[in-house]
C-alpha positions in Angstrom: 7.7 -19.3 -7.3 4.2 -20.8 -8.8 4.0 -17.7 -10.9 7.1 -18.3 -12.6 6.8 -21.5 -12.8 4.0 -20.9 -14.7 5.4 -18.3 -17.0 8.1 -20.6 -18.2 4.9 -24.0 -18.5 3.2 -21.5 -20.6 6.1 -19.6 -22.4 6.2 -22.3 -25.6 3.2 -24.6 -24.9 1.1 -25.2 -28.0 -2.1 -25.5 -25.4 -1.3 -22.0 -23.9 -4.3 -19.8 -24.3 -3.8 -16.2 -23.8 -6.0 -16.0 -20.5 -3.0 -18.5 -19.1 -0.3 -16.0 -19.9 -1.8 -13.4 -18.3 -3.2 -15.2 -14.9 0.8 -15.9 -14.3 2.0 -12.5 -15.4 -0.5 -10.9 -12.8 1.0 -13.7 -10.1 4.1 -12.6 -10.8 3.5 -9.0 -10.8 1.6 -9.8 -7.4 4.4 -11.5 -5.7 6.8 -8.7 -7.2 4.5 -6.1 -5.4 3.4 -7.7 -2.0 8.2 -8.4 -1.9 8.5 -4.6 -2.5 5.6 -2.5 -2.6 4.0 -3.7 1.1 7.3 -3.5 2.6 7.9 0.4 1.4 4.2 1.3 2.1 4.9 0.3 5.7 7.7 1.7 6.4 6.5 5.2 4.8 3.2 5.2 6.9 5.7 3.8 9.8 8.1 6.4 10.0 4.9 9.3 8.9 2.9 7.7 12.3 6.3 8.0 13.9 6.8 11.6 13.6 3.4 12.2 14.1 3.3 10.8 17.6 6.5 11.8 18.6 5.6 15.7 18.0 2.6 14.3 19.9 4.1 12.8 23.0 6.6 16.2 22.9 3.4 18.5 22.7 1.9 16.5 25.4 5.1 16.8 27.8 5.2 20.1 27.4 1.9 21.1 27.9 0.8 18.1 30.8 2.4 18.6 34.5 2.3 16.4 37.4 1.1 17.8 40.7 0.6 16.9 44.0 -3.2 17.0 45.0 -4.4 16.4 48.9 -7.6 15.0 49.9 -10.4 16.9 51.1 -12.3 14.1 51.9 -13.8 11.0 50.3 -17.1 11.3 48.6 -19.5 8.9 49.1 -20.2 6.7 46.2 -18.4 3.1 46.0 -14.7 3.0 44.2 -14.5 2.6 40.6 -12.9 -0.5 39.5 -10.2 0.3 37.2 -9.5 -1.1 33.2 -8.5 -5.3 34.2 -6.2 -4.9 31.3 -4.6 -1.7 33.1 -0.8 -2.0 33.9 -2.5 -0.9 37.4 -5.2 -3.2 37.8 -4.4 -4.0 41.3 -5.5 -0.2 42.7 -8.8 1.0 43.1 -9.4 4.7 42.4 -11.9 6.4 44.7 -13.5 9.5 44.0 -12.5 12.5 46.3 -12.7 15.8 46.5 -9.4 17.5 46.6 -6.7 21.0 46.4 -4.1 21.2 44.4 -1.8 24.2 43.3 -1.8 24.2 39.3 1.5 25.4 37.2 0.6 28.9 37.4 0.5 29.5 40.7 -3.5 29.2 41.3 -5.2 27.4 43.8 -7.3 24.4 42.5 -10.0 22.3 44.0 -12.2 19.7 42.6 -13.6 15.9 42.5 -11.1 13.8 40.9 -10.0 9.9 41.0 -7.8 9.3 42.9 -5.3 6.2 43.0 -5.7 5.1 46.5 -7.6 2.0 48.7 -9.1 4.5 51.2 -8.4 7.6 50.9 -8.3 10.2 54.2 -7.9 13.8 54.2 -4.6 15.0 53.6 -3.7 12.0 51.4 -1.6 12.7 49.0 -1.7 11.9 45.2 -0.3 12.5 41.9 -2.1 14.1 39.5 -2.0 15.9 35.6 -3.3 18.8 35.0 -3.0 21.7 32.0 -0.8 24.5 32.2 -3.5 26.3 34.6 -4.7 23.3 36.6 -7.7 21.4 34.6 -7.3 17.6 34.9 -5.6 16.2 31.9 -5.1 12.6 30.7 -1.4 11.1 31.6 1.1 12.2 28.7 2.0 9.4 25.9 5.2 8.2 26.4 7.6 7.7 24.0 8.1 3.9 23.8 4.0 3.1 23.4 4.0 5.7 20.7 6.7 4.0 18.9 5.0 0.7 19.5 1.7 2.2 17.9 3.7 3.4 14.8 5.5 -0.2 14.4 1.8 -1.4 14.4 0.9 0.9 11.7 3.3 0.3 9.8 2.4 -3.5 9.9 -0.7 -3.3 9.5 -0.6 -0.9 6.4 1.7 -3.8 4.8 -0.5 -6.5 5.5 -3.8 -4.2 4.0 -1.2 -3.9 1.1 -0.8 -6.9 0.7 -4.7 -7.8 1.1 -4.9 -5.2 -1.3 -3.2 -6.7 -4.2 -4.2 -10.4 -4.1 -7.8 -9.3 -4.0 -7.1 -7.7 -7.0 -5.4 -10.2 -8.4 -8.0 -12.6 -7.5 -10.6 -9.9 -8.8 -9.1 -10.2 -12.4 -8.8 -13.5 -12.5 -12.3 -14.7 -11.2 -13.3 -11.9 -14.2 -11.6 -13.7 -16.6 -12.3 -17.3 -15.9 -16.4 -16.1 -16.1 -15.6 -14.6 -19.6 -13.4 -17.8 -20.5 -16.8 -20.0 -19.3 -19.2 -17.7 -20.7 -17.3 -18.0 -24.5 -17.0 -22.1 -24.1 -20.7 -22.0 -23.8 -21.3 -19.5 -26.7 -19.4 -22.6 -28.6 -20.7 -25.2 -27.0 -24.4 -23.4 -28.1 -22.6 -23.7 -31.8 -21.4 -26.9 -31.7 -24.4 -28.5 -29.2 -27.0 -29.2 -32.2 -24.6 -31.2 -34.4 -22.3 -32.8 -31.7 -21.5 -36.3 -32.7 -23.3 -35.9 -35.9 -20.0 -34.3 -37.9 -19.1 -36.3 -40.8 -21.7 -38.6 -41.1 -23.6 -37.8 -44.0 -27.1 -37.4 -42.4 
Protein backbone atom coordinates (compact mmCIF):
# COMPACT_ATOMS: atom_id res chain seq x y z
CA UNK A 1 0.00 0.00 0.00
CA UNK A 2 3.04 2.57 0.72
CA UNK A 3 4.17 1.89 -2.81
CA UNK A 4 1.11 3.17 -4.29
CA UNK A 5 0.68 5.57 -2.16
CA UNK A 6 3.67 6.83 -3.30
CA UNK A 7 3.11 6.47 -7.02
CA UNK A 8 0.01 8.58 -6.85
CA UNK A 9 2.30 11.59 -4.12
CA UNK A 10 4.70 11.51 -6.88
CA UNK A 11 2.45 11.10 -10.05
CA UNK A 12 1.95 15.20 -10.57
CA UNK A 13 4.18 16.69 -7.84
CA UNK A 14 6.28 19.54 -9.14
CA UNK A 15 9.13 18.39 -6.38
CA UNK A 16 9.07 14.74 -7.86
CA UNK A 17 12.59 13.93 -8.92
CA UNK A 18 12.95 11.03 -11.14
CA UNK A 19 14.92 8.81 -8.48
CA UNK A 20 11.27 9.18 -6.42
CA UNK A 21 9.37 7.67 -9.31
CA UNK A 22 11.32 4.91 -9.63
CA UNK A 23 12.02 3.89 -5.68
CA UNK A 24 7.97 3.46 -5.65
CA UNK A 25 7.73 1.73 -9.00
CA UNK A 26 10.36 -0.90 -7.62
CA UNK A 27 8.05 -1.05 -4.23
CA UNK A 28 5.38 -1.74 -6.19
CA UNK A 29 6.84 -4.20 -8.44
CA UNK A 30 8.20 -5.74 -5.07
CA UNK A 31 4.97 -6.16 -3.34
CA UNK A 32 3.45 -7.31 -6.80
CA UNK A 33 6.19 -10.05 -6.79
CA UNK A 34 6.59 -11.23 -3.07
CA UNK A 35 1.80 -11.44 -3.59
CA UNK A 36 2.54 -13.68 -6.61
CA UNK A 37 5.84 -14.71 -7.48
CA UNK A 38 6.88 -16.32 -3.72
CA UNK A 39 3.59 -17.92 -3.47
CA UNK A 40 4.10 -19.84 -7.11
CA UNK A 41 7.80 -20.48 -6.41
CA UNK A 42 6.64 -22.40 -3.35
CA UNK A 43 4.26 -24.25 -4.42
CA UNK A 44 6.42 -25.45 -7.56
CA UNK A 45 9.42 -26.48 -5.41
CA UNK A 46 6.49 -27.88 -2.90
CA UNK A 47 4.84 -30.15 -5.16
CA UNK A 48 8.66 -30.95 -7.11
CA UNK A 49 9.96 -32.01 -3.20
CA UNK A 50 6.64 -33.76 -3.04
CA UNK A 51 7.09 -36.15 -5.75
CA UNK A 52 10.55 -36.51 -5.04
CA UNK A 53 10.02 -38.01 -1.63
CA UNK A 54 7.07 -39.78 -2.32
CA UNK A 55 8.96 -42.00 -5.16
CA UNK A 56 11.42 -41.94 -2.23
CA UNK A 57 9.41 -43.31 0.67
CA UNK A 58 7.79 -45.85 -2.28
CA UNK A 59 11.44 -46.92 -3.19
CA UNK A 60 12.25 -47.24 0.41
CA UNK A 61 9.06 -49.54 1.18
CA UNK A 62 9.79 -51.62 -1.41
CA UNK A 63 13.22 -52.22 -0.97
CA UNK A 64 13.31 -52.01 3.28
CA UNK A 65 11.68 -55.21 5.24
CA UNK A 66 10.99 -55.71 8.77
CA UNK A 67 12.31 -58.83 10.42
CA UNK A 68 12.33 -60.47 13.49
CA UNK A 69 15.98 -60.73 15.01
CA UNK A 70 16.75 -62.91 18.41
CA UNK A 71 19.41 -62.22 20.74
CA UNK A 72 22.42 -64.01 21.00
CA UNK A 73 23.59 -62.38 23.86
CA UNK A 74 24.38 -58.86 25.16
CA UNK A 75 27.76 -57.48 24.44
CA UNK A 76 29.44 -55.83 26.99
CA UNK A 77 29.71 -52.18 26.57
CA UNK A 78 27.07 -49.81 28.43
CA UNK A 79 23.59 -48.89 26.45
CA UNK A 80 23.60 -46.15 24.11
CA UNK A 81 21.33 -43.38 25.07
CA UNK A 82 19.12 -42.64 22.29
CA UNK A 83 18.34 -38.94 20.26
CA UNK A 84 16.23 -36.93 23.56
CA UNK A 85 14.32 -35.42 20.72
CA UNK A 86 13.43 -39.13 19.42
CA UNK A 87 9.65 -39.99 19.40
CA UNK A 88 11.36 -43.00 21.47
CA UNK A 89 13.38 -41.34 23.93
CA UNK A 90 12.18 -43.32 26.77
CA UNK A 91 14.00 -46.83 25.50
CA UNK A 92 17.56 -47.52 25.66
CA UNK A 93 19.03 -49.49 22.85
CA UNK A 94 21.77 -51.98 23.93
CA UNK A 95 24.09 -53.41 21.67
CA UNK A 96 23.77 -57.30 21.05
CA UNK A 97 24.77 -59.74 19.02
CA UNK A 98 21.93 -61.43 17.18
CA UNK A 99 20.26 -64.04 14.11
CA UNK A 100 17.95 -63.11 12.02
CA UNK A 101 16.56 -64.77 8.66
CA UNK A 102 16.82 -61.90 5.88
CA UNK A 103 14.07 -61.69 2.82
CA UNK A 104 15.76 -64.16 0.76
CA UNK A 105 15.82 -66.95 2.78
CA UNK A 106 19.57 -66.60 4.23
CA UNK A 107 20.61 -66.83 7.63
CA UNK A 108 21.98 -63.61 9.23
CA UNK A 109 23.92 -62.85 12.27
CA UNK A 110 25.46 -59.77 13.46
CA UNK A 111 25.90 -56.83 16.30
CA UNK A 112 23.09 -54.54 16.04
CA UNK A 113 21.03 -52.11 18.52
CA UNK A 114 18.58 -53.32 19.76
CA UNK A 115 15.39 -51.48 21.33
CA UNK A 116 15.32 -53.13 24.59
CA UNK A 117 16.18 -52.27 28.71
CA UNK A 118 18.11 -55.59 29.07
CA UNK A 119 18.19 -57.69 26.66
CA UNK A 120 18.55 -61.83 27.17
CA UNK A 121 19.11 -64.34 24.71
CA UNK A 122 16.24 -65.22 22.77
CA UNK A 123 14.71 -61.69 23.05
CA UNK A 124 13.06 -60.70 20.38
CA UNK A 125 13.20 -57.55 18.26
CA UNK A 126 12.26 -55.75 15.20
CA UNK A 127 14.54 -54.99 12.78
CA UNK A 128 15.11 -53.51 8.89
CA UNK A 129 17.21 -54.94 6.71
CA UNK A 130 17.85 -54.85 2.60
CA UNK A 131 16.37 -57.32 0.41
CA UNK A 132 19.30 -59.86 1.52
CA UNK A 133 19.58 -59.04 5.16
CA UNK A 134 22.08 -55.92 5.73
CA UNK A 135 20.79 -53.49 8.43
CA UNK A 136 19.01 -50.65 6.86
CA UNK A 137 17.65 -47.36 8.32
CA UNK A 138 13.64 -47.47 9.10
CA UNK A 139 11.73 -46.48 5.80
CA UNK A 140 10.38 -42.66 5.46
CA UNK A 141 6.88 -42.61 5.90
CA UNK A 142 4.64 -40.91 4.03
CA UNK A 143 3.22 -38.11 6.31
CA UNK A 144 6.98 -36.79 7.48
CA UNK A 145 7.85 -36.69 3.80
CA UNK A 146 4.94 -34.58 3.04
CA UNK A 147 5.74 -32.40 6.12
CA UNK A 148 9.39 -31.98 4.74
CA UNK A 149 7.94 -30.89 1.27
CA UNK A 150 5.40 -28.34 3.01
CA UNK A 151 8.63 -27.02 4.61
CA UNK A 152 10.27 -26.58 1.34
CA UNK A 153 7.90 -25.13 -0.13
CA UNK A 154 7.79 -22.40 2.72
CA UNK A 155 10.86 -21.89 3.01
CA UNK A 156 11.62 -21.41 -0.84
CA UNK A 157 8.76 -18.59 -0.51
CA UNK A 158 10.17 -16.87 2.27
CA UNK A 159 14.03 -16.98 0.44
CA UNK A 160 11.78 -15.45 -2.40
CA UNK A 161 10.73 -13.11 -0.76
CA UNK A 162 14.24 -12.30 1.03
CA UNK A 163 15.28 -12.37 -2.41
CA UNK A 164 13.45 -9.53 -3.85
CA UNK A 165 13.45 -6.89 -1.09
CA UNK A 166 17.18 -7.26 -0.84
CA UNK A 167 17.14 -6.35 -4.19
CA UNK A 168 14.99 -3.84 -3.94
CA UNK A 169 16.82 -2.41 -1.09
CA UNK A 170 20.11 -3.10 -3.22
CA UNK A 171 18.76 -0.55 -5.90
CA UNK A 172 17.69 1.85 -3.86
CA UNK A 173 20.67 2.18 -1.37
CA UNK A 174 22.60 2.50 -5.15
CA UNK A 175 20.61 5.14 -6.00
CA UNK A 176 20.33 7.34 -2.93
CA UNK A 177 24.68 7.06 -2.95
CA UNK A 178 24.50 8.42 -6.64
CA UNK A 179 21.56 11.06 -5.61
CA UNK A 180 24.29 12.13 -2.54
CA UNK A 181 27.25 11.87 -4.54
CA UNK A 182 25.59 14.48 -7.37
CA UNK A 183 24.30 17.03 -4.44
CA UNK A 184 27.89 17.23 -3.52
CA UNK A 185 29.20 17.61 -7.04
CA UNK A 186 26.75 20.83 -6.78
CA UNK A 187 27.26 21.74 -3.58
CA UNK A 188 31.33 21.74 -4.72
CA UNK A 189 29.81 24.32 -7.54
CA UNK A 190 27.85 26.28 -5.59
CA UNK A 191 30.18 26.08 -2.09
CA UNK A 192 32.68 29.02 -3.18
CA UNK A 193 30.04 31.65 -3.90
CA UNK A 194 27.28 30.53 -1.47
CA UNK A 195 25.65 33.55 0.07
CA UNK A 196 27.74 35.82 -2.07
CA UNK A 197 25.05 35.64 -5.27
CA UNK A 198 23.93 38.98 -6.24
CA UNK A 199 25.88 41.18 -4.29
CA UNK A 200 28.12 42.86 -6.48
CA UNK A 201 31.46 41.88 -4.83
Amino acid sequence: MRAIGGLWRWRRNPLRRTTDLVEAWLALVALVLALVAAPVAGVVIGTLAQNSLQRSVREQHRTHHLVTATVVKRLNRAPMEPDPESPTKRQRQSRVLADWTAPDGTARRGTVLADLDSPHRGDHFALWTDDHGRIMARPLDSATATTQAVLAGFGTSAATVGLMEGGRRLIVWRMVRRRYARWDQAWDKAGPDWGRTGTGS
